[in-house]
N, C-alpha and C positions, 0 to 999 in steps of 0.2 A: 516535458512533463505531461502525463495524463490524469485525468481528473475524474475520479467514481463518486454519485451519489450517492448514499447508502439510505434509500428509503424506507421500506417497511421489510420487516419488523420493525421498530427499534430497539437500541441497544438497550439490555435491563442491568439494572449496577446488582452487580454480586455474580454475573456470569461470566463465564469464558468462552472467548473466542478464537478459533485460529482462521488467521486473515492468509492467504494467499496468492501471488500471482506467478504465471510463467513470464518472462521477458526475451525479449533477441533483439538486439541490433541491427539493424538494417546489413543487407548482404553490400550496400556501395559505402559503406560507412570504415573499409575496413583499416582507416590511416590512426583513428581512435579507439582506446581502449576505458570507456567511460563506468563510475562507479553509479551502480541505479541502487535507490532503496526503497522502500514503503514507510510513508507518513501516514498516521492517521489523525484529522482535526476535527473536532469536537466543536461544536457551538453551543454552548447554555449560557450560563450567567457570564462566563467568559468564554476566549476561546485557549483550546490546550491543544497543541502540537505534538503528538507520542511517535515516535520511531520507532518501528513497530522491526524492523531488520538494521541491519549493519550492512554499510554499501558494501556493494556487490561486485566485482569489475567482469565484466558481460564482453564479450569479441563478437564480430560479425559472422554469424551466422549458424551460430549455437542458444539455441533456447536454453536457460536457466530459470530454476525456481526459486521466486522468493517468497520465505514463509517465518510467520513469528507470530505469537501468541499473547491474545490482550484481555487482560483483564479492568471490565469496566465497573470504572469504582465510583462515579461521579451520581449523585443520587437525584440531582433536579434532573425535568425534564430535557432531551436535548432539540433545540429547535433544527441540529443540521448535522451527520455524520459522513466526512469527506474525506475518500482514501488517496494518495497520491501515490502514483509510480512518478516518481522523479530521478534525473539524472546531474552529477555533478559536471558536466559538459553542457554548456547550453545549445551547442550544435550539434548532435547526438539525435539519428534517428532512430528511432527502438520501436520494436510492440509490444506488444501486452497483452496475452489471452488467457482465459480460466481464471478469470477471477473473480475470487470467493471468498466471502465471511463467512461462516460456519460455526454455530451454538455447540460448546462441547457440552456432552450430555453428562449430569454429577448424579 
C-alpha cells in the first residue's frame, strides 16, 4: 500500500474532483496478478473511507491508470485528506507515479 497526504488546497464540499494515479507492478513480481485500487480517507468529525476506483488487476510490467471522480460533500472542516494506492495482495510489489487530484472546473 502507498500512502498520499493531500495537503493544500483543501478539499471544498460542493466541488469535483478527479483523483488519478498511473500503477505497475514490479517487473520480479511476475508469479502474481494483484487487484490495486484508490481509497480516499477523509478525517473530520469522523472518518469515511470512499473507493474512489474498482480493483484493477495490474501484471508486471505494464503501467495502468487508475482514475475516478469524487465529489466532496462533507461540509465541516477536514483535519486530514489521505489517498491510498492499495493492493488486495499484501505481497505485491507496485508503483505509483502521476499522482494527481485535480479541481474540475463548473
Amino acid at each position: 500500500m502507498l500512502l498520499f497526504h493531500l495537503k493544500q488546497p483543501k478539499l471544498t464540499a460542493g466541488k469535483t474532483y478527479n483523483v488519478s494515479a498511473w500503477v505497475k507492478l514490479s517487473d520480479d513480481n511476475t508469479a502474481v496478478s494483484p487487484g490495486i485500487k484508490l481509497t480516499l480517507q477523509i478525517e473530520h468529525a469522523s472518518t469515511e473511507y470512499l473507493e474512489l476506483t474498482t480493483v484493477t488487476n495490474v501484471v508486471a510490467g505494464d503501467w495502468v491508470k487508475l482514475s475516478g471522480t469524487y465529489t466532496h460533500s462533507i461540509t465541516t472542516e477536514e483535519s486530514a485528506a489521505l489517498l491510498y494506492v492499495e493492493s488486495n495482495e499484501l505481497t505485491a510489489d507496485f508503483h505509483a507515479d502521476d499522482v494527481s487530484v485535480i479541481l474540475v472546473e463548473q
